[in-house]
C-alpha positions in Angstrom: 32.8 143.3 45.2 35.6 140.5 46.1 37.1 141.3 49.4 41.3 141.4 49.4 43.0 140.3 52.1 43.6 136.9 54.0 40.5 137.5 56.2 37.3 136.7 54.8 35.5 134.9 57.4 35.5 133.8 61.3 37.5 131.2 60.6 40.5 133.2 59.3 40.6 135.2 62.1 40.2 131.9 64.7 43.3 130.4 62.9 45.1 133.7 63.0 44.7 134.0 66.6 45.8 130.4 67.3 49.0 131.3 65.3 49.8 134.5 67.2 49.1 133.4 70.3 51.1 129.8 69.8 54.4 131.9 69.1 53.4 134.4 72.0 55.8 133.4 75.0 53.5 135.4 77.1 49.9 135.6 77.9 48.2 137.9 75.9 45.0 140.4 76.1 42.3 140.5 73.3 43.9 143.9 72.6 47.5 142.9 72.7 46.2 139.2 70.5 44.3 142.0 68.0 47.6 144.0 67.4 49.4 141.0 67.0 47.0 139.9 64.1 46.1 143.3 62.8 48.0 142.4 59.5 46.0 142.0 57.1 43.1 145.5 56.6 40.1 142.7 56.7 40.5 142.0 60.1 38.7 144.2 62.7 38.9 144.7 66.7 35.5 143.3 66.9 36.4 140.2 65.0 38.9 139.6 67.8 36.8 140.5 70.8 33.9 137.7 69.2 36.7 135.3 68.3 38.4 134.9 71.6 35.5 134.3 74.1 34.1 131.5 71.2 37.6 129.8 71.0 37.6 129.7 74.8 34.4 128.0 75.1 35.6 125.8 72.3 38.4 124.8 73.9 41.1 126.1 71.8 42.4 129.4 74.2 42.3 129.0 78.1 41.8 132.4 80.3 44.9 131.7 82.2 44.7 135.4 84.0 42.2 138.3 84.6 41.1 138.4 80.7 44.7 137.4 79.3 44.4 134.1 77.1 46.9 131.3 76.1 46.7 128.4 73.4 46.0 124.9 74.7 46.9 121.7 73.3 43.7 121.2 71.5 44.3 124.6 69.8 47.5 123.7 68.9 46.4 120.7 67.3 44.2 122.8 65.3 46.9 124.9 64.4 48.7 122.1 63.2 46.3 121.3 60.5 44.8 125.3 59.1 48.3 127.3 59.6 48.9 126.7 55.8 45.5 128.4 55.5 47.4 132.0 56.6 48.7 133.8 53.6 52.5 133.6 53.4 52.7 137.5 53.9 50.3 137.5 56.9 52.1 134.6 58.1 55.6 136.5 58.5 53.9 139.8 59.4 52.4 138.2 62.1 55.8 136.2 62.9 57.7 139.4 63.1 54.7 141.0 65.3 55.1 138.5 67.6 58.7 138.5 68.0 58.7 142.4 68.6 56.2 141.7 71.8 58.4 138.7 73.1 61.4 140.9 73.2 59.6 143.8 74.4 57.6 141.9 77.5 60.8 140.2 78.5 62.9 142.9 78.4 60.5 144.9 80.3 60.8 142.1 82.6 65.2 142.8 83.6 63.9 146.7 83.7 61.7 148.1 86.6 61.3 151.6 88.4 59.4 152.0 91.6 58.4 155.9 92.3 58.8 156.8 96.3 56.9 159.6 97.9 59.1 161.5 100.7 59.5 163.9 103.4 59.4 167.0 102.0 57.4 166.7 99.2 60.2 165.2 96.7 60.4 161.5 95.6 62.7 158.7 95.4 63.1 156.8 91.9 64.4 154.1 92.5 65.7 151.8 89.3 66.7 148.3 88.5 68.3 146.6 85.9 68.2 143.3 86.0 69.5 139.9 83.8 68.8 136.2 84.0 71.1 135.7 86.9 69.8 138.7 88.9 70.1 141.7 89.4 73.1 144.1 87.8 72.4 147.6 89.2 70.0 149.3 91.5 70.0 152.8 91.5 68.3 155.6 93.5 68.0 159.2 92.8 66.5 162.0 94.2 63.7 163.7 92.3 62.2 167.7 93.7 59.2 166.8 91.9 56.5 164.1 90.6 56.8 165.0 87.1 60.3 164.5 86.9 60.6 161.6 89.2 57.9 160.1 86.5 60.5 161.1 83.9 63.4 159.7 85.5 61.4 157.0 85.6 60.4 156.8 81.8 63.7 157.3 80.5 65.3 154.8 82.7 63.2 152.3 81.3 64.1 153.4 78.0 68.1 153.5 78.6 68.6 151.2 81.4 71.3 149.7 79.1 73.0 152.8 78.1 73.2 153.9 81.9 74.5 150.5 83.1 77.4 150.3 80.3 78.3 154.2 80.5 78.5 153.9 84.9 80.7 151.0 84.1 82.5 152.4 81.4 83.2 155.1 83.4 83.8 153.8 86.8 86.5 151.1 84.9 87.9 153.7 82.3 91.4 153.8 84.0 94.6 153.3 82.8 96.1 152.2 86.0 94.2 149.7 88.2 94.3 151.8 91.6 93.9 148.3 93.3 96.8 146.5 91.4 98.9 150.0 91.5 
C-alpha cells in the first residue's frame, strides 16, 4: 500500500525540520520543532526525537540551550537546495505554524506575572505589561488565596492588553482635562 502524505522517509522529515526551525525566531524543543512539523499524518514524534540528535551530529542544528536547537549555516545551506522537496500544502501549514509560535513566544515575552507569598497567608500577584521600549504598566493586587492568585495570574496573561487599554480608557475618559481646567 502507497503511503499519502509528504513524509515518506528520514529525509523528509530532516528537511522539514530545517524549514521549521529556519523560520523559527526562537530556539526550539524537539517537542515544540515536532508540533511545528506535525502537518502532514506521516510524520511521527519519534521521527523527530531520531531526526534532531542526527542533524546535530551532522552539523545541520546546533544545541544552543538545555535541549533547545537552532539551524546553522550549513543547515541552511541545505535548506536552500531540498525546500522545493516540501509539498506546497505542508510548506504553508508549516509557514503558518511557525508564525503562530513567533507571535506567541514574543508576545509572552512584553507579558509576565510573578506570584508573592505573604504575611498572613495571602499572595501578591504582581503583573507587567511590557513593549519594545519598556515597560507600560505594572500592577499589583492582593490575592486571599493561591488558587486565585494563580488565576489572577492566568488571566492576566491572557488580557494583559484589554486591562492596559480599559485602565487607560478609563483613567483618560474625561471630558474636561482636570489639569488644563
Amino acid at each position: 500500500m502507497q503511503r499519502l502524505g509528504f513524509i515518506h522517509d528520514m529525509m523528509d522529515v530532516k528537511v522539514l525540520v530545517l524549514y521549521v526551525s529556519a523560520r523559527s525566531n526562537y530556539p526550539l524543543t524537539v517537542q515544540e520543532t515536532y508540533e511545528l512539523c506535525y502537518q502532514d499524518d506521516c510524520l511521527s514524534y519519534f521521527d523527530v526525537c531520531t531526526a534532531i540528535p542526527e542533524m546535530v551530529k551532522s552539523g545541520h542544528l546546533a544545541e544552543v540551550e538545555q535541549e533547545k536547537y537552532v539551524i546553522t549555516e550549513k543547515g541552511r545551506e541545505t535548506l536552500s537546495l531540498t525546500e522545493d522537496s516540501i509539498a506546497y500544502t505542508v510548506r504553508q501549514r508549516a509557514e503558518n505554524a511557525v508564525a503562530r509560535f513567533n507571535r506567541q513566544i514574543r508576545r509572552s515575552s512584553f507579558v509576565k506575572t510573578q506570584i508573592i507569598p505573604r504575611e498572613g497567608h495571602d499572595f501578591s500577584v504582581v503583573m507587567s505589561l511590557d513593549d519594545e521600549m519598556g515597560n507600560l504598566m505594572t500592577l499589583e493586587l492582593l490575592a486571599p488565596d493561591q488558587r486565585q492568585a494563580v488565576r489572577l495570574s492566568k488571566l492576566f496573561e491572557q488580557k494583559a492588553e484589554d486591562v492596559y487599554n480599559m485602565t487607560m480608557m478609563c483613567l483618560l475618559d474625561d471630558e474636561e482635562d482636570p489639569i488644563l481646567g
